[in-house]
KOLTITI-354665 format. One record per residue (C-alpha): x, y, z; chain. Coordinates in Angstrom, 2 decimals. Layout:
<doses>
+---------+---------+---------+--------+
:      c1 :      c2 :      c3 : cadena :
+---------+---------+---------+--------+
:       X :       Y :       Z :      A :
...
+---------+---------+---------+--------+
</doses>
This chain:
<doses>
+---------+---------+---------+--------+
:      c1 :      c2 :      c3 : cadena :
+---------+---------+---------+--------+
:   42.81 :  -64.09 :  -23.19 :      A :
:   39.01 :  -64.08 :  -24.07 :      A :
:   37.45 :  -66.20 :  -21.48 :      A :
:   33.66 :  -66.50 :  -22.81 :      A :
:   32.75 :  -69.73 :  -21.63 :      A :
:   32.22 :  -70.60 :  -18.21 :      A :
:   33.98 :  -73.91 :  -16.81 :      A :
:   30.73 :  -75.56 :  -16.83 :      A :
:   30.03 :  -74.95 :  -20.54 :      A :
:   33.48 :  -75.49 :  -21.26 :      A :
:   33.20 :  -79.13 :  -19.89 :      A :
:   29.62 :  -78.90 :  -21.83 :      A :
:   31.34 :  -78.18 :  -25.23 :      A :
:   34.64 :  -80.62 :  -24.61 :      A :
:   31.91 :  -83.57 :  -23.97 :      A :
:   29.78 :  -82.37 :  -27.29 :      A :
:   33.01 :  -81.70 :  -29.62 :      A :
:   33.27 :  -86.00 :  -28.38 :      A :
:   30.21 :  -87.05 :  -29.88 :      A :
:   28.60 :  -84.69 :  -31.70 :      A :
:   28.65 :  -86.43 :  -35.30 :      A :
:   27.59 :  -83.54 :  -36.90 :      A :
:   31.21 :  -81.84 :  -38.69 :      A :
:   30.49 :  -78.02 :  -39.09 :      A :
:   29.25 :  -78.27 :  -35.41 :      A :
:   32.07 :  -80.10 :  -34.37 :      A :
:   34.20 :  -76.84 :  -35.73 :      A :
:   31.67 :  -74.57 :  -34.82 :      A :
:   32.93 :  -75.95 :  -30.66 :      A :
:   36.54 :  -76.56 :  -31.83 :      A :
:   36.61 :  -72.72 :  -33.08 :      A :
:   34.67 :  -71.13 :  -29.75 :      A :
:   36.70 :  -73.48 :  -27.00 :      A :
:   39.78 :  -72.37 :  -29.25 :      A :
:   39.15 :  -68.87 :  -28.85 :      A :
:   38.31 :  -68.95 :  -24.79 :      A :
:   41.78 :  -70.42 :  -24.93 :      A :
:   43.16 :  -67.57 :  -26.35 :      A :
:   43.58 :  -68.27 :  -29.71 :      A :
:   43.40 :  -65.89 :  -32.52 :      A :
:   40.96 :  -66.60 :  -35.23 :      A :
:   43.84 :  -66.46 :  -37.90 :      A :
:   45.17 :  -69.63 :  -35.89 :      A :
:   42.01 :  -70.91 :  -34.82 :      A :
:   40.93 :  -70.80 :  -39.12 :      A :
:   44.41 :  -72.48 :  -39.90 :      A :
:   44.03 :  -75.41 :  -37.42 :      A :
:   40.32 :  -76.25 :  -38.70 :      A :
:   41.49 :  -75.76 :  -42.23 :      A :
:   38.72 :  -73.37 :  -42.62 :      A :
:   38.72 :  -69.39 :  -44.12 :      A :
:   39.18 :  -67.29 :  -41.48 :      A :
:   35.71 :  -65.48 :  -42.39 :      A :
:   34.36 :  -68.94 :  -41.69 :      A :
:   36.42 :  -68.91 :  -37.90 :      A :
:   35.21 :  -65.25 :  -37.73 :      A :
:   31.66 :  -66.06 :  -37.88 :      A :
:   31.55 :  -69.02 :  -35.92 :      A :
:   32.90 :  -67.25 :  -33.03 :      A :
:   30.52 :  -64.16 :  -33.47 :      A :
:   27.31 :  -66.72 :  -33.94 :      A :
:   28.15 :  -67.87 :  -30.16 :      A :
:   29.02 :  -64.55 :  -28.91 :      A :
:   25.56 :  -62.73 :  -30.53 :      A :
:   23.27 :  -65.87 :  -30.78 :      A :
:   24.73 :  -69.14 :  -28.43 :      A :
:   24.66 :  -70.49 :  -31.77 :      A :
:   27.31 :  -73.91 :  -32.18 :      A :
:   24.38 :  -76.12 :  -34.18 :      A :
:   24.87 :  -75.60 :  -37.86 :      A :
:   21.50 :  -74.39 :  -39.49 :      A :
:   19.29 :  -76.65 :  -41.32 :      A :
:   19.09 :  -75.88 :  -44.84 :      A :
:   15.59 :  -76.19 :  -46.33 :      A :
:   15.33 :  -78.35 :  -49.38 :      A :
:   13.77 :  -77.30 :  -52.55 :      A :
:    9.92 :  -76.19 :  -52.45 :      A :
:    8.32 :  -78.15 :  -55.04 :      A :
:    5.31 :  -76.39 :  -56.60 :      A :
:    3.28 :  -79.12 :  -58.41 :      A :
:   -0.42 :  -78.85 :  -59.49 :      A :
:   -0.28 :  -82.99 :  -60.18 :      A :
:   -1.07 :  -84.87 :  -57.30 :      A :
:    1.30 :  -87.25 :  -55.95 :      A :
:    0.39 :  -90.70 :  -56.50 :      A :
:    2.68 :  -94.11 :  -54.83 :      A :
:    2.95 :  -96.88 :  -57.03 :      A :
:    2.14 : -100.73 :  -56.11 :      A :
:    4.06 : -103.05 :  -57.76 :      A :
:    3.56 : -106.78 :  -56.86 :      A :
:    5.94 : -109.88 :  -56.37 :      A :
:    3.67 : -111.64 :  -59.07 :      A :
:    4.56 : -108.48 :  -61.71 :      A :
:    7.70 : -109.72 :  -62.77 :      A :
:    8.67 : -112.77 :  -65.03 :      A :
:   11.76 : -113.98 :  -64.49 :      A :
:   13.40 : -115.76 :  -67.44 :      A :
+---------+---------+---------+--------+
</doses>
């Protein structure tokens, strides 16, 4: 077995896999409670329908980092030399017909 969570975190983790909303955490908790169980990460990869690199890492990002949040991906950096301008439109601007 490959006990790496305390009880305490355990019960931390069973409560967070509950009502986190957040999906790649949810397996990110799934795959590291899994694995304290004893699971193998071939098993623990089938069971989240994920590749087993994917179960790999999600295990090792706990064991190196505590890691179980997913990490925010940045959006595209938009390089403009135009200023940004917000548009006013009133209820008077449209004619109905």
């Amino acid at each position: 077995m490959h006990k790496i969570l305390t009880p305490e975190k355990r019960i931390e983790f069973t409560k967070l896999v509950r009502t986190t909303k957040n999906i790649d955490e949810k397996d990110r908790l799934r795959a590291v409670l899994a694995y304290d169980l004893g699971h193998d990460v071939y098993d623990i990869a089938e069971i989240l329908q994920v590749s087993e690199s994917t179960a790999y890492n999600y295990i090792n990002d706990y064991l190196n980092n505590n890691k179980i949040a997913h990490s925010p991906r940045g959006g595209p950096i938009v390089k403009s030399s135009a200023p940004l301008t917000t548009g006013y439109v009133s209820k008077h601007s449209f004619s109905w017909s």
